[in-house]
KEVEX-491297 format. One record per residue: residue in one letter; residue number from 1; x negated, y, z of N, C-alpha, C, O in turn. Coordinates in steps of 0.1 Angstrom, whole numbers, plus 5000, padded with zeros to 4 digits. Layout:
<sites>
   res     n    npx    npy    npz   capx   capy   capz    cpx    cpy    cpz    opx    opy    opz
     A   NUM      X      Y      Z      X      Y      Z      X      Y      Z      X      Y      Z
...
</sites>
This chain:
<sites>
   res     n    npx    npy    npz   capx   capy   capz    cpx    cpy    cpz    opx    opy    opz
     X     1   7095   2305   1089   7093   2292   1095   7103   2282   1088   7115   2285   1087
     X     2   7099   2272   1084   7105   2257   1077   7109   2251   1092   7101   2250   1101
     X     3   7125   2245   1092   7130   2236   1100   7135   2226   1090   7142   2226   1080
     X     4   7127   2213   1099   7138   2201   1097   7144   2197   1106   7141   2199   1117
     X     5   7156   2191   1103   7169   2189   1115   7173   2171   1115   7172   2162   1107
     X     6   7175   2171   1121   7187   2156   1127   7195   2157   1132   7193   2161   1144
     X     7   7208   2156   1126   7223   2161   1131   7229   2150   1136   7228   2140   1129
     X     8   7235   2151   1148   7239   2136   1152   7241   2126   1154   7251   2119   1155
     X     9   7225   2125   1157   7221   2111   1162   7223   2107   1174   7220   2114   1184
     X    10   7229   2093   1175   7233   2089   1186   7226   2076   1192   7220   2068   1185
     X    11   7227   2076   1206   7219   2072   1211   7227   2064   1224   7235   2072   1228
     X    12   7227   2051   1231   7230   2050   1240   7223   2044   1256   7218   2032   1256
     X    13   7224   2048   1264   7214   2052   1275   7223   2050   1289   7235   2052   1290
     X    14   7214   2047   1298   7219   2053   1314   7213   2068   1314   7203   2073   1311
     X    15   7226   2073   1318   7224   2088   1323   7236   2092   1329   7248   2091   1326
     X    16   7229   2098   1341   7243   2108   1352   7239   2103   1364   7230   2095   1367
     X    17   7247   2110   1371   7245   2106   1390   7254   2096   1395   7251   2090   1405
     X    18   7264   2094   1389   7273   2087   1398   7274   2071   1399   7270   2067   1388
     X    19   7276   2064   1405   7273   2049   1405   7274   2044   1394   7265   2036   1390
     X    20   7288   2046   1387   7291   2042   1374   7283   2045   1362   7282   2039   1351
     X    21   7278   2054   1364   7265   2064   1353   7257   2055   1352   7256   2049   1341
     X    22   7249   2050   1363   7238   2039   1367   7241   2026   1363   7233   2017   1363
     X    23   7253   2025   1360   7256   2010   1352   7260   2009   1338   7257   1998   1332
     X    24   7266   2018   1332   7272   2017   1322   7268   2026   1310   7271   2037   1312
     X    25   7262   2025   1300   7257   2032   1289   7266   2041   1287   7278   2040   1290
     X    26   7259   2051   1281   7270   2060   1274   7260   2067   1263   7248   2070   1264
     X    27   7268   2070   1254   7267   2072   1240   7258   2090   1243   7264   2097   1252
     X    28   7246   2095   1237   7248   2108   1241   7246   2110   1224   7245   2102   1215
     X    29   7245   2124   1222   7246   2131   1207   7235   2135   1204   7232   2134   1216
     X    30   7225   2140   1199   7218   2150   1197   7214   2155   1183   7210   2148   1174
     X    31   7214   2168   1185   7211   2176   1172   7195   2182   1175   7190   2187   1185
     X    32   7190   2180   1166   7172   2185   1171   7169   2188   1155   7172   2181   1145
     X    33   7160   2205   1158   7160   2212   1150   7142   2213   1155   7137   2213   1166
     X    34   7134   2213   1142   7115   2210   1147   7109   2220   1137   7110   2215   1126
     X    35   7104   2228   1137   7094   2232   1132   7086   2229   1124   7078   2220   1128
     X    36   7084   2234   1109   7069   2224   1105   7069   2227   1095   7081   2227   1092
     X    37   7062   2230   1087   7055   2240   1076   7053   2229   1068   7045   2220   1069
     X    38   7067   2231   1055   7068   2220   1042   7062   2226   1030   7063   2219   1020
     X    39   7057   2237   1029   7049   2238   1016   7042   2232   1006   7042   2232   0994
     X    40   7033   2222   1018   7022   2212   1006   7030   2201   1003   7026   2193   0995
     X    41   7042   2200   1011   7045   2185   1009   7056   2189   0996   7059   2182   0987
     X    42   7063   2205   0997   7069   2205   0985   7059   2208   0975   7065   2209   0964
     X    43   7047   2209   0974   7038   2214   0963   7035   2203   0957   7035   2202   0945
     X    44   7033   2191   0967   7026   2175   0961   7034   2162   0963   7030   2151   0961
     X    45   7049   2165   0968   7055   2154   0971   7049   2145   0976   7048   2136   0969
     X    46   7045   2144   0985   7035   2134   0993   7041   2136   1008   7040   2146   1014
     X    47   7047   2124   1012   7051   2125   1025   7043   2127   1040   7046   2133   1050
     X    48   7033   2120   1037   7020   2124   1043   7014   2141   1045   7003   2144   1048
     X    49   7027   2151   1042   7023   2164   1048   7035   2170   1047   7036   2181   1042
     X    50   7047   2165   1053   7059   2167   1059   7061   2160   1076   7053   2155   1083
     X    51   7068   2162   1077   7074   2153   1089   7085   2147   1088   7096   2151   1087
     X    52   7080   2131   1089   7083   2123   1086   7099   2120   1096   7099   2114   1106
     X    53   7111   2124   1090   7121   2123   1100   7130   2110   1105   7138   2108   1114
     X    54   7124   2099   1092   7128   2087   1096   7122   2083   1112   7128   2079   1122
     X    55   7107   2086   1111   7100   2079   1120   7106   2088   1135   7110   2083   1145
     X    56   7106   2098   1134   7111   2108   1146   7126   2102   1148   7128   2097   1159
     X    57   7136   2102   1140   7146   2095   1149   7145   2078   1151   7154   2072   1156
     X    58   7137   2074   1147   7136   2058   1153   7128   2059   1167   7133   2052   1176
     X    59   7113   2071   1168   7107   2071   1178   7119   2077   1192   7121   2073   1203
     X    60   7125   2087   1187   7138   2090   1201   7146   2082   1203   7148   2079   1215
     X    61   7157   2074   1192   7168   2067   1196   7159   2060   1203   7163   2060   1215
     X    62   7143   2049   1202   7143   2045   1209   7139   2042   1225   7140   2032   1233
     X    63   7131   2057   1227   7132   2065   1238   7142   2066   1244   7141   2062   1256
     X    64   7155   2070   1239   7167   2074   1249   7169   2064   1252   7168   2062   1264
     X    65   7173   2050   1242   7177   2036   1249   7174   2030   1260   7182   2024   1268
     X    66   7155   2033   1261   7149   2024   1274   7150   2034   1285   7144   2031   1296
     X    67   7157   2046   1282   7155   2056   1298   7163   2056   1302   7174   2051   1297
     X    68   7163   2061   1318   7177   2058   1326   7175   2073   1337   7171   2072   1348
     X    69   7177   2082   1333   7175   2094   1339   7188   2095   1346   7198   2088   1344
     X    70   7186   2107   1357   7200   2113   1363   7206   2123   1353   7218   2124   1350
     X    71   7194   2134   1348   7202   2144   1342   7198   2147   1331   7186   2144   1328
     X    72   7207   2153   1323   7205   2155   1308   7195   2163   1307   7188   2163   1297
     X    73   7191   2171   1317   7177   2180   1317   7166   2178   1315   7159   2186   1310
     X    74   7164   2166   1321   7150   2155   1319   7151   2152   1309   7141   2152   1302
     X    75   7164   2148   1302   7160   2138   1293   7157   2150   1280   7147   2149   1273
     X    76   7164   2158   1278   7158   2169   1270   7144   2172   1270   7135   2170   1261
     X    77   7145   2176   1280   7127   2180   1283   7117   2169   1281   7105   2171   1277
     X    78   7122   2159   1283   7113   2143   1275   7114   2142   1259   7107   2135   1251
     X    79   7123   2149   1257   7127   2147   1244   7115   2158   1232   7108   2158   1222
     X    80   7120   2166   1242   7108   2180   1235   7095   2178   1235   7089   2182   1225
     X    81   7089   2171   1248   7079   2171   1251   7070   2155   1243   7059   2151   1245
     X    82   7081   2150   1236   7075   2138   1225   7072   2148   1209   7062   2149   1203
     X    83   7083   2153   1206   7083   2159   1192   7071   2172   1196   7062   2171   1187
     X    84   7069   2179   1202   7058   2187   1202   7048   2180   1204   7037   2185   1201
     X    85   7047   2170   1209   7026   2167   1211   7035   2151   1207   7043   2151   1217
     X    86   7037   2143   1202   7035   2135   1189   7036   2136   1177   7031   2129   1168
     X    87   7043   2145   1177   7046   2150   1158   7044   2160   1159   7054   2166   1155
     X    88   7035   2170   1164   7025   2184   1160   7042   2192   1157   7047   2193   1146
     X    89   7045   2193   1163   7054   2205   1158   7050   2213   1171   7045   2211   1183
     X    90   7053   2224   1162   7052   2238   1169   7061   2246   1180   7059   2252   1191
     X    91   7074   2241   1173   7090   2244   1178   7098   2234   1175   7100   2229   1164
     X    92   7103   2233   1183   7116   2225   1188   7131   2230   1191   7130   2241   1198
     X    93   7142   2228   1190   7154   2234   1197   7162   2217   1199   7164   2211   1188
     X    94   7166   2213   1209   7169   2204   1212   7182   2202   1216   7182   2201   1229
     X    95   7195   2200   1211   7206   2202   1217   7213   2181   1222   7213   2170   1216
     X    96   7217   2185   1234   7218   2171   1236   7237   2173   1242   7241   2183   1247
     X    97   7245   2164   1239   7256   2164   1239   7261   2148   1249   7261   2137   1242
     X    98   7264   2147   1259   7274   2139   1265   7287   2141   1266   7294   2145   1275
     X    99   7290   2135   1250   7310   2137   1249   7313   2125   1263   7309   2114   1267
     X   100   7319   2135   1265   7332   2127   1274   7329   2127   1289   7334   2120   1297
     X   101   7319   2139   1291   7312   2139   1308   7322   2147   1310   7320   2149   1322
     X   102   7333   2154   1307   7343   2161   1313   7354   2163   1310   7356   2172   1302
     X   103   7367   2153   1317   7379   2149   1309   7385   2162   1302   7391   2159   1291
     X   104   7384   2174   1306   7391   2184   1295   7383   2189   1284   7386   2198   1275
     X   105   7374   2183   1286   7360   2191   1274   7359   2178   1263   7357   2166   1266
     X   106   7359   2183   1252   7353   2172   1241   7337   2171   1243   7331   2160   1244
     X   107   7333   2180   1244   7318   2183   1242   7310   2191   1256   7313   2200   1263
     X   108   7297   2181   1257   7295   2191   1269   7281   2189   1270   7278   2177   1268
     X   109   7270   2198   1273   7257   2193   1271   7248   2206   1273   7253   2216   1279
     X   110   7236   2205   1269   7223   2215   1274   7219   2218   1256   7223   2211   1247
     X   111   7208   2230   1255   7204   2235   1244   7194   2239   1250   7196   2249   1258
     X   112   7177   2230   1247   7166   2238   1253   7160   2242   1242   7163   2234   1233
     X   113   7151   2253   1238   7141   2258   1228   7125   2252   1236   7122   2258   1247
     X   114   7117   2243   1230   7106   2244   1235   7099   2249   1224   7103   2250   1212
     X   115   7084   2255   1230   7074   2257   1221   7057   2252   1222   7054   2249   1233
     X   116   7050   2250   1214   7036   2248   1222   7028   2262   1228   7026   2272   1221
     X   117   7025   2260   1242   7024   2273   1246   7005   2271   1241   6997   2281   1242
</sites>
């Protein structure tokens, strides 16, 4: 299986439960790892049979911007559920990161694997 990745794209959004969550953006991270069979596009250099990763992080950052979810769970599972049925990927692993949701944690966040069932 061929993965392409996006390391670190950041994004900022309403997300969380608490009043302040509901008002104030916060920066989240994500690392997203996709599925997708690069053979012809390394055979013919033709971007038209790759996956296109400029277009996938412009289509999420700007997804996460206009959403205002409570939990990072949704927003994962919204996330997966664009990259599998808009960009034909097969597999997904989705790691989403809210630095700073827990004053002694640098890092803190969810890791879902979706697949097309």
């Amino acid at each position: 299986m061929d993965i392409i990745f996006l390391g670190a794209l950041e994004a900022a959004t309403i997300i969380g439960i608490y009043d302040w969550e509901r008002e104030t953006k916060q920066t989240i991270v994500l690392d997203i790892e996709m599925a997708f069979d690069i053979r012809k596009a390394a055979e013919t250099e033709d971007i038209q049979h790759t996956l296109d990763y400029k277009a996938v992080s412009e289509r999420i950052v700007s997804f996460v911007e206009q959403s205002t979810f409570f939990l990072v769970e949704k927003l994962a599972e919204e996330i997966a559920h664009i990259l599998l049925t808009e960009f034909n990927t097969p597999w997904v692993k989705v790691t989403l990161n809210k630095r700073g949701a827990i004053s002694r944690a640098r890092d803190v966040g969810i890791i879902i694997e979706r697949g097309v069932k």
